[in-house]
C-alpha positions as CSV (number, residue, x, y, z in Angstrom):
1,X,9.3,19.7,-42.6
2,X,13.5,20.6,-42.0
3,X,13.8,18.2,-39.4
4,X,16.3,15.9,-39.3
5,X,14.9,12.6,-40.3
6,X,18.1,10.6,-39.9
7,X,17.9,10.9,-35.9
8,X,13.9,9.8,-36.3
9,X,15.5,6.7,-37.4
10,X,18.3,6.4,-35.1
11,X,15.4,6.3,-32.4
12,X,13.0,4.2,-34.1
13,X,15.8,1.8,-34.2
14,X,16.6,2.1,-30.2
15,X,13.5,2.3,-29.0
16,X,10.7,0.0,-31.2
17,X,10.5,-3.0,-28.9
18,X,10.6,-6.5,-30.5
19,X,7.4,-7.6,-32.4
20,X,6.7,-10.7,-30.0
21,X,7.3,-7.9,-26.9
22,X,4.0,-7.8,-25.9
23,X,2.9,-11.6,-25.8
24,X,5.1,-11.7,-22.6
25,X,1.4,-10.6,-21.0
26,X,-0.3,-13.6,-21.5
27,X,2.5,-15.3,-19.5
28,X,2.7,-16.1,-15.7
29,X,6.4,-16.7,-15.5
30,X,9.7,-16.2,-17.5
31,X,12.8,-18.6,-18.4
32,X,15.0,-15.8,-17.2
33,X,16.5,-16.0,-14.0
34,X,17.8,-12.9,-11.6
35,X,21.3,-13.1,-12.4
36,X,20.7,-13.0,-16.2
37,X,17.9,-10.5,-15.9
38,X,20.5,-8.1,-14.2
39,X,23.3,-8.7,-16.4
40,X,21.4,-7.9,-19.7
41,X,19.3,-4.9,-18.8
42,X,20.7,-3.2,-15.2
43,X,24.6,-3.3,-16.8
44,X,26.1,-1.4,-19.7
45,X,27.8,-2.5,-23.1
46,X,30.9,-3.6,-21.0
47,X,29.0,-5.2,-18.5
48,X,29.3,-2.6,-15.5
49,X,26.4,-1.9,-13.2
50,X,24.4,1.1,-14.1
51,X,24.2,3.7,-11.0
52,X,23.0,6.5,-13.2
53,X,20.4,6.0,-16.1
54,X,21.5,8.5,-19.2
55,X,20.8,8.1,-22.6
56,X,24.1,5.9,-23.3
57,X,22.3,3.0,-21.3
58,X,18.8,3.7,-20.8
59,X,17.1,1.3,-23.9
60,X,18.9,-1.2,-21.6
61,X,16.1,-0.8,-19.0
62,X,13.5,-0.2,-21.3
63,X,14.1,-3.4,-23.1
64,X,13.7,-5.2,-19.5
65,X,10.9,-3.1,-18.5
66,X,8.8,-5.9,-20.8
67,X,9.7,-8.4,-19.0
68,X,9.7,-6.7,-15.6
69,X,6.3,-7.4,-14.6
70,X,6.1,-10.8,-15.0
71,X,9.8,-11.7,-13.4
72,X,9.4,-13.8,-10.1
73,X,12.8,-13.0,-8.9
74,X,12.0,-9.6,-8.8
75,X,13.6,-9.5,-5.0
76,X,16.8,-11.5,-6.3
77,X,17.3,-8.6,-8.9
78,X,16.6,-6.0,-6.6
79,X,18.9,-7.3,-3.7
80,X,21.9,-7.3,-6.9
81,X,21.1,-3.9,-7.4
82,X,21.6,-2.4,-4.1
83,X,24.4,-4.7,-3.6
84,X,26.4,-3.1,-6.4
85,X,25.1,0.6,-5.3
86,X,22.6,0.4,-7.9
87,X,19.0,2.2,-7.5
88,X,16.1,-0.6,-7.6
89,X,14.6,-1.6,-10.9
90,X,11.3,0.5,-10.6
91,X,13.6,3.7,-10.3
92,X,15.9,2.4,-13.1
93,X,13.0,2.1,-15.1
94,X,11.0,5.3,-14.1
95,X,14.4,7.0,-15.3
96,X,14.7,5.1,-18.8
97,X,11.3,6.0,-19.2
98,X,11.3,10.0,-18.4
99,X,14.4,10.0,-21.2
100,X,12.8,8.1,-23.8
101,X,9.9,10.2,-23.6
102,X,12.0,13.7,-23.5
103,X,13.4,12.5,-27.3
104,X,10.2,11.2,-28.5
105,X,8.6,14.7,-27.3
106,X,11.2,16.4,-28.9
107,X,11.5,14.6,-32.0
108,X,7.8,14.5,-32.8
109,X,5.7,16.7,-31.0
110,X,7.9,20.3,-31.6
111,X,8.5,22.0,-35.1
112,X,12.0,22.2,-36.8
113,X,13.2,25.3,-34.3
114,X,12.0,22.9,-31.1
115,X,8.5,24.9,-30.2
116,X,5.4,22.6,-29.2
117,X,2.5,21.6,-31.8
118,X,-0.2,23.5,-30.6
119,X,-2.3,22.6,-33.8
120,X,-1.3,20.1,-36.5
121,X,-1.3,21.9,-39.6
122,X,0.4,21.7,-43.6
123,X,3.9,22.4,-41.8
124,X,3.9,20.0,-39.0
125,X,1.6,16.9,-40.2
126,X,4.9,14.7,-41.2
127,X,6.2,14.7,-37.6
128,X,3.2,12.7,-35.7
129,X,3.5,10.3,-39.0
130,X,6.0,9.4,-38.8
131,X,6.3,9.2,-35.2
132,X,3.3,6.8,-35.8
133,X,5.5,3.5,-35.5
134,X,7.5,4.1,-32.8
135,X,4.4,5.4,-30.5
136,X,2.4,1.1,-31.3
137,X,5.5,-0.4,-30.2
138,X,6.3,2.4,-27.5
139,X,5.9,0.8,-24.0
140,X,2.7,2.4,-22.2
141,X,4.8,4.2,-19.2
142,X,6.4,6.0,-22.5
143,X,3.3,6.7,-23.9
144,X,1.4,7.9,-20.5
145,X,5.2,10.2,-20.3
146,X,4.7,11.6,-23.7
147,X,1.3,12.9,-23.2
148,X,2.1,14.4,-19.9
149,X,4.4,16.6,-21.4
150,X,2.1,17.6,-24.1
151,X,0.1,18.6,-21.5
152,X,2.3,20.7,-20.0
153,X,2.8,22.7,-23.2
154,X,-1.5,23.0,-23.7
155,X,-0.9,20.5,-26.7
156,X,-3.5,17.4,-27.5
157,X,-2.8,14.1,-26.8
158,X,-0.7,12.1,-29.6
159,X,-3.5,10.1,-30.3
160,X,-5.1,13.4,-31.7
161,X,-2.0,14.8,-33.2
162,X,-1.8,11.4,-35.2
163,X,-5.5,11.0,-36.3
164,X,-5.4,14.9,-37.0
165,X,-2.0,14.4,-39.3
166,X,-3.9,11.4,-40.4
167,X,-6.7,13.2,-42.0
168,X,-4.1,16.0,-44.0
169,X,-2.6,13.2,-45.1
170,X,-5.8,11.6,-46.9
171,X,-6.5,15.1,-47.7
172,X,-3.9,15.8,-49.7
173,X,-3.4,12.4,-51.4
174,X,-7.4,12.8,-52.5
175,X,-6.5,16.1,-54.0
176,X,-3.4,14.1,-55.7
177,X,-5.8,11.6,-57.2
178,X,-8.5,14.0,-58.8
179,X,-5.7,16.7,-59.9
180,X,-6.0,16.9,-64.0
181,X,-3.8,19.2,-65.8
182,X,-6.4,20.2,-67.9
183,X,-6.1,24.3,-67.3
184,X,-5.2,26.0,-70.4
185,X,-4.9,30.0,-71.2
186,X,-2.0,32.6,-70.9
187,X,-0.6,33.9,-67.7
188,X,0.8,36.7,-66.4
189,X,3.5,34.8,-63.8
190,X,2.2,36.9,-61.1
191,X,-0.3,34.1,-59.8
192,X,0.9,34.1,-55.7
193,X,0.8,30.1,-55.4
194,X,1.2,29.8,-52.0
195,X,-1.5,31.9,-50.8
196,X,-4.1,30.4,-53.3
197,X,-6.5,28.2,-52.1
198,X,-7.4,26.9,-55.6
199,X,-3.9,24.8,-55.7
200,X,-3.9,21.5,-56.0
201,X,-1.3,18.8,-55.1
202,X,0.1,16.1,-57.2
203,X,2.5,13.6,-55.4
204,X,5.0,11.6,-57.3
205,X,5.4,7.9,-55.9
206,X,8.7,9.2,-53.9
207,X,7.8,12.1,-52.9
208,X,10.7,13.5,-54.4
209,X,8.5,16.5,-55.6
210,X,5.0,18.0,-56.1
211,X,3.4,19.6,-58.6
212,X,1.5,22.6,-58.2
213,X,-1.5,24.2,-60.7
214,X,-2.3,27.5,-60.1
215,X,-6.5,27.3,-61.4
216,X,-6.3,31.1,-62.2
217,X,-3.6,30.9,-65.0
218,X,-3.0,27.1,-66.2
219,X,0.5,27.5,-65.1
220,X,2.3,24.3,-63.7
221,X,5.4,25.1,-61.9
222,X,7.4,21.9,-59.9
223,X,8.4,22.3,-56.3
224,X,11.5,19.8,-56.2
225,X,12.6,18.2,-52.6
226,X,15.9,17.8,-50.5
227,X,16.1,16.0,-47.6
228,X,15.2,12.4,-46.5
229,X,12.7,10.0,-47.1
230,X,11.6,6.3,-46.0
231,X,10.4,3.6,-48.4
232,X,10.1,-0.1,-47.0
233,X,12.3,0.7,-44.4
234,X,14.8,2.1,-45.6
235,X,16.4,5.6,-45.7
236,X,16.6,7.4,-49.1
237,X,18.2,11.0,-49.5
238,X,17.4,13.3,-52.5
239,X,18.6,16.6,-53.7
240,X,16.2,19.0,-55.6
241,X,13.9,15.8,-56.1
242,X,16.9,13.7,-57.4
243,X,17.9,11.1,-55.2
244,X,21.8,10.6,-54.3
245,X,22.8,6.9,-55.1
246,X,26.9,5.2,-54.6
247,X,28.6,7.8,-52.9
248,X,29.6,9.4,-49.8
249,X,27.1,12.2,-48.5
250,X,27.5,14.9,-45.3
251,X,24.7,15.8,-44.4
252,X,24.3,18.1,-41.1
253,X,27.5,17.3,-39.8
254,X,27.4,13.8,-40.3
255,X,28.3,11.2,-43.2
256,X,26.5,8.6,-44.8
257,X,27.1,6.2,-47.4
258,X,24.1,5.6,-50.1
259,X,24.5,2.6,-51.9
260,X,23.9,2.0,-55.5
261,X,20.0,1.7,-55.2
262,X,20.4,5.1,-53.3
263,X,19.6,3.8,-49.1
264,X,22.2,4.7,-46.3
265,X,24.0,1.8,-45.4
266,X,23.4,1.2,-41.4
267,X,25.3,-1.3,-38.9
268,X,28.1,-2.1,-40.8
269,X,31.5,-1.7,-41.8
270,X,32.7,0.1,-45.0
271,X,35.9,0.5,-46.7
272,X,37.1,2.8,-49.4
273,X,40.4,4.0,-50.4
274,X,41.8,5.3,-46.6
275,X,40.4,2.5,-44.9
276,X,37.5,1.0,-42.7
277,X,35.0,3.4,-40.9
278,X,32.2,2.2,-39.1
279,X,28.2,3.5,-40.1
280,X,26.6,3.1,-36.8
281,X,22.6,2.1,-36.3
282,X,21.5,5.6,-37.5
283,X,23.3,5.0,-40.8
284,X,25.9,8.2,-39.7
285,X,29.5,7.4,-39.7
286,X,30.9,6.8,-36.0
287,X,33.8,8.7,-35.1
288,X,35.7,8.9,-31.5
289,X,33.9,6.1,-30.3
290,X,34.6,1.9,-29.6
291,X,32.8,-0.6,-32.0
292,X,32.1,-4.0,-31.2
293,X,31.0,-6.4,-34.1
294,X,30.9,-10.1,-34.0
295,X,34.9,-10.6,-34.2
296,X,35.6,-8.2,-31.1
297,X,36.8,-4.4,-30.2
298,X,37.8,-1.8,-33.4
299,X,38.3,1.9,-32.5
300,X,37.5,4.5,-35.2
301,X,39.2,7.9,-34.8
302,X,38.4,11.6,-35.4
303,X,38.4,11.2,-38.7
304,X,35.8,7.9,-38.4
305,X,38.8,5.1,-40.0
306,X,39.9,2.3,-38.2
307,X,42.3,3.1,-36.0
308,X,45.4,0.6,-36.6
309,X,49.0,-0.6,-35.2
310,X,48.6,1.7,-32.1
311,X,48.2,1.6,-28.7
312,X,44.9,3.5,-27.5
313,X,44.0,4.4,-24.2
314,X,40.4,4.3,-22.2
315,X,39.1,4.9,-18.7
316,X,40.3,1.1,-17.9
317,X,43.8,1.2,-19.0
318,X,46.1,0.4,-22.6
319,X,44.7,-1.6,-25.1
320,X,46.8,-2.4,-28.8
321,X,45.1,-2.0,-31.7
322,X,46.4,-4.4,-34.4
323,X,47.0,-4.2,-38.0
324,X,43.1,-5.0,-38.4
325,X,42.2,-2.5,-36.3
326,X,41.1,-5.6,-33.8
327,X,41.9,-5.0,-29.9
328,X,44.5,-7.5,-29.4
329,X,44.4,-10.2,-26.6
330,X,46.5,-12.6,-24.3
331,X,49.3,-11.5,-26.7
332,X,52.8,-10.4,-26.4
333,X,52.8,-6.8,-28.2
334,X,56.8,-5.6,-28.8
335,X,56.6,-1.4,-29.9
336,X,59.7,1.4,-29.9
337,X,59.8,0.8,-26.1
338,X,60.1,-2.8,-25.5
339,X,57.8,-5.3,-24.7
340,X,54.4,-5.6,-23.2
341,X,51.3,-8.1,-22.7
342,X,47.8,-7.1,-22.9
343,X,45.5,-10.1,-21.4
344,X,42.0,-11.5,-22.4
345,X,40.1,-8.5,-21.6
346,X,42.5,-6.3,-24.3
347,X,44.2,-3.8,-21.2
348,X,48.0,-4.1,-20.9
349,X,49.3,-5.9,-17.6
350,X,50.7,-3.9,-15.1
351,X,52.8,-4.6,-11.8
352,X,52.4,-8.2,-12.1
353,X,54.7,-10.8,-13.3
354,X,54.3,-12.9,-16.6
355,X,55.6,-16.2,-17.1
356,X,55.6,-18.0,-21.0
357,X,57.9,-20.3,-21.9
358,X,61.4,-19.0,-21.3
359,X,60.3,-18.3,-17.5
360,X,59.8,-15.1,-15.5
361,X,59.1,-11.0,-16.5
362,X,57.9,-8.7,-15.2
363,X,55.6,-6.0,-16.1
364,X,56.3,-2.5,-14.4
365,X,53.3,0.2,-13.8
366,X,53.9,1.7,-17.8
367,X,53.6,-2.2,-18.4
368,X,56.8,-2.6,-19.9
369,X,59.0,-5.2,-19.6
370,X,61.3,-4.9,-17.0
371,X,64.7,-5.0,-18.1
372,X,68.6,-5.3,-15.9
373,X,66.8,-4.0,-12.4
374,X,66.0,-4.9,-9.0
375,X,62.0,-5.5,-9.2
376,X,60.6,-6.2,-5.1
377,X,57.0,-8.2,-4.4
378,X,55.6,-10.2,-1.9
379,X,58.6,-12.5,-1.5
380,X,60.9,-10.3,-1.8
381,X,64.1,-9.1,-4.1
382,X,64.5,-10.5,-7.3
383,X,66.7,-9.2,-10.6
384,X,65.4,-9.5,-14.1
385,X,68.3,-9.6,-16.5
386,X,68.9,-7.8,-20.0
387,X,66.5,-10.2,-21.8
388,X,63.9,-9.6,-19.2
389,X,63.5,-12.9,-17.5
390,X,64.0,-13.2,-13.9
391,X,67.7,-14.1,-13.1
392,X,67.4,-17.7,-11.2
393,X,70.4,-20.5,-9.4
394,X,73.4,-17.8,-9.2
395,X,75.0,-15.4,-8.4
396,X,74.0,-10.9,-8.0
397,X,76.7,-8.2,-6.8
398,X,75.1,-4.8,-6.4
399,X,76.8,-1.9,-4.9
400,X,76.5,-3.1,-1.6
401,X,77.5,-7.2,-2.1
402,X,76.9,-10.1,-3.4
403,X,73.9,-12.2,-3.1
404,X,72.5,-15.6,-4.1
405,X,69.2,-15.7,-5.9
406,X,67.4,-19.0,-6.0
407,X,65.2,-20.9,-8.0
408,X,62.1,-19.0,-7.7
409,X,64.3,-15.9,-8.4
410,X,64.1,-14.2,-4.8
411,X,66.7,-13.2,-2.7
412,X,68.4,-15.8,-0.5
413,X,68.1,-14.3,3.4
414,X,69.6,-16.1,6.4
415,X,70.6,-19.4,5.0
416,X,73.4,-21.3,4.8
417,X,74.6,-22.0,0.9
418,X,76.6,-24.5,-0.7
419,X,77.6,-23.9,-3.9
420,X,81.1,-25.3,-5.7
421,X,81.8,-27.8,-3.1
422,X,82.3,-24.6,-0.8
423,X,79.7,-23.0,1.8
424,X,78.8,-19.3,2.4
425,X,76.0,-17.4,4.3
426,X,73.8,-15.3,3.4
427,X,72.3,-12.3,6.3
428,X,69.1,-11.7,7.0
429,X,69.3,-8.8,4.2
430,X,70.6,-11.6,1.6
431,X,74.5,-10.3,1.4
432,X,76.9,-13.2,1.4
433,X,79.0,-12.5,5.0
434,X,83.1,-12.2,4.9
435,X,85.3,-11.8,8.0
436,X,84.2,-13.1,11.6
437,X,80.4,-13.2,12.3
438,X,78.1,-15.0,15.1
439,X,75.1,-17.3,13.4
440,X,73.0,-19.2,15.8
441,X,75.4,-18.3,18.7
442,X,78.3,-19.7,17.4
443,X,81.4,-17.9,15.7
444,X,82.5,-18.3,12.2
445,X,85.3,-17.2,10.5
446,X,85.2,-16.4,6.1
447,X,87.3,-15.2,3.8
448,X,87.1,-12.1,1.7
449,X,85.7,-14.1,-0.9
450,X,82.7,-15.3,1.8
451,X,83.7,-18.9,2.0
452,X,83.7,-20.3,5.7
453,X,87.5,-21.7,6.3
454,X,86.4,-22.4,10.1
């Protein structure tokens, strides 16, 4: 009766399939087509193919497993699959299934230290209840899964852990209903009340205790409760029988946030006076971990706040973090260190060049703006100036000359150049030529200042 209830309900969440799931049988065909198919159930939250099914992606599959049987482009999905290394459907789906049933098994079908239900009894009847909803919407692979490895531990099938659970349960709430306090007489406070079989249960309407009379002395003595408990769907937690209403709550490790009627808030944001944290599907407050909601990316931090004004890194690269917290995109971001860009997808752009308004920059490998350097691509040398921008129509000495960059910014090589009514030449490596020199087999003559005199 210690187990955690809150992770019950993180799983009911993930894995009870839709209501409508099942109707999908009485179909020959679905609107879905291969492409769509493969992108909502064979890639993960940021769209990447799936090569490895773990429990960060696997109610992706099982949400498609539904649908799987009655897909006729089951051979366009499967061709997708290989050709992005991916494992075919069935084995996706055989995976997803063996992982769902491992945390259903362990959540329901094993006591508070993890050892198997042999026999359903006092202690254990609350796990196959309330397991009860999850295993009618729980696909039949799961279920076939679960019972295989309640076989393997000598336990019954669920069906007979639930109808025995079941029948304690109808038990206890007919003792409930014919329990009188109607015992009288003095006692000696020696009665051993959890050994006698003469008790008798009384269950208030949120189970937030019980009462027990003890036949032999007319004593009633109240058992209070700590822990959770479900009512309509949703998640109440009480502390010796009182339960715990506006305020924040740890509880194993985690924290929660019970509103004023006293139920955890789930799948939202919250703020208070440090800022914005995020309470996840399970109610507990995320922490180290991206959040997407319906206006884009939010990162919440060790401490579970919204991370803000910062840069934060991830396996893909540097994304900024405004003063919302929100993952900022196709914007120009200026910190300590200069400039940078991050584009649509949120990552700062790296060894590339940018152009806005004012013209050309360029974005080294740290993806900072380039500034009063040589920067070399595809075309060539080109100089970006104090301000950033690519230096364009003029004039660049370096230590070993001078040389003409042009319109597009790049080093003029091998041309002939007329600028100020005079004309110079440029070598193959873009240096302007002085003295005597031989271009197209003829002999030139120019100054120390490069101009041809002849």
């Amino acid at each position: 009766m210690n187990k955690t209830i809150a992770l019950l309900l993180s799983l009911v969440l993930v894995l009870i399939l839709p209501l409508g799931a099942f109707s999908v049988a009485a179909q020959t065909e679905i609107s879905i087509n291969a492409n769509e198919f493969f992108y909502n159930y064979c890639t993960d939250y940021w769209g990447d193919p799936i090569t490895k099914v773990d429990a960060l992606n696997y109610t992706y599959i099982l949400n498609g497993g539904e649908y799987w049987p009655y897909l006729l482009q089951r051979d366009e999905v499967n061709a997708i699959l290989k050709s992005n290394g991916q494992p075919s459907f069935d084995q996706l789906l055989n995976d997803a299934v063996a992982i769902a049933a491992d945390i259903f098994y362990k959540e329901h079908c094993t006591d508070s230290w993890g050892n198997p239900i042999k026999t359903v009894t006092d202690d254990s009847f609350s796990f196959p209840l309330l397991g009860k909803s999850e295993w009618e919407n729980f696909l039949t692979a799961c279920q076939t899964a679960v019972n295989t490895l309640l076989a393997q531990n000598e336990q019954p099938t669920f069906e007979k852990m639930l109808a025995s659970a079941t029948a304690i349960s109808e038990e206890l709430n007919s003792r409930a209903e014919s329990c009188e306090h109607a015992y009288t007489g003095n006692c000696d406070n020696t009665c051993d009340l959890c050994n006698s079989k003469r008790m008798v249960y009384k269950k208030h309407q949120y189970h937030d205790q019980v009462d027990v009379d003890c036949n032999t002395c007319g004593t009633m003595r109240q058992i209070t409760f700590t822990g959770w408990y479900s009512q309509s769907g949703k998640w109440y937690y009480y502390e010796n029988g009182t339960v715990i209403t506006d305020c924040w709550k740890q509880i194993d490790d985690n924290w929660y946030y019970l509103n004023a009627e006293g139920h955890k808030l789930v799948d939202q944001w919250r703020q208070d006076s440090f800022g914005w944290c995020y309470l996840g599907t399970d109610g507990a407050m995320k922490t180290n971990a991206w959040v997407r909601d319906s206006v884009g990316w939010c990162y919440v931090g060790a401490d579970g706040y919204c991370v803000t004004n910062c840069w934060k890194q991830d396996s893909k690269g540097w994304c900024y973090l405004d003063a919302q917290g929100r993952m900022a995109t196709n914007k120009w971001i200026r910190d300590s260190q200069g400039w940078c860009f991050v584009g649509a997808n949120g990552y700062c752009v790296t060894n590339c060049w940018k152009q806005d308004s004012h013209g050309w920059v360029y974005l080294n490998a740290a993806g900072r703006m380039a500034t009063n350097c040589w920067v070399q691509d595809s075309l060539g040398w080109c100089y970006v100036g104090a301000n950033g921008y690519a230096v364009t129509n003029c004039w660049k000495r370096d230590s070993v000359g001078w040389c003409y960059l042009n319109a597009n910014g790049s080093m003029t090589k091998s041309q002939w150049l007329y600028d100020s009514g005079q004309w110079y030449y440029l070598d193959a490596n873009g240096y302007m030529v002085t003295g005597t020199r031989v271009i197209g087999g003829k002999t030139y003559r120019f100054n120390a200042s490069g101009v041809w005199v002849g």
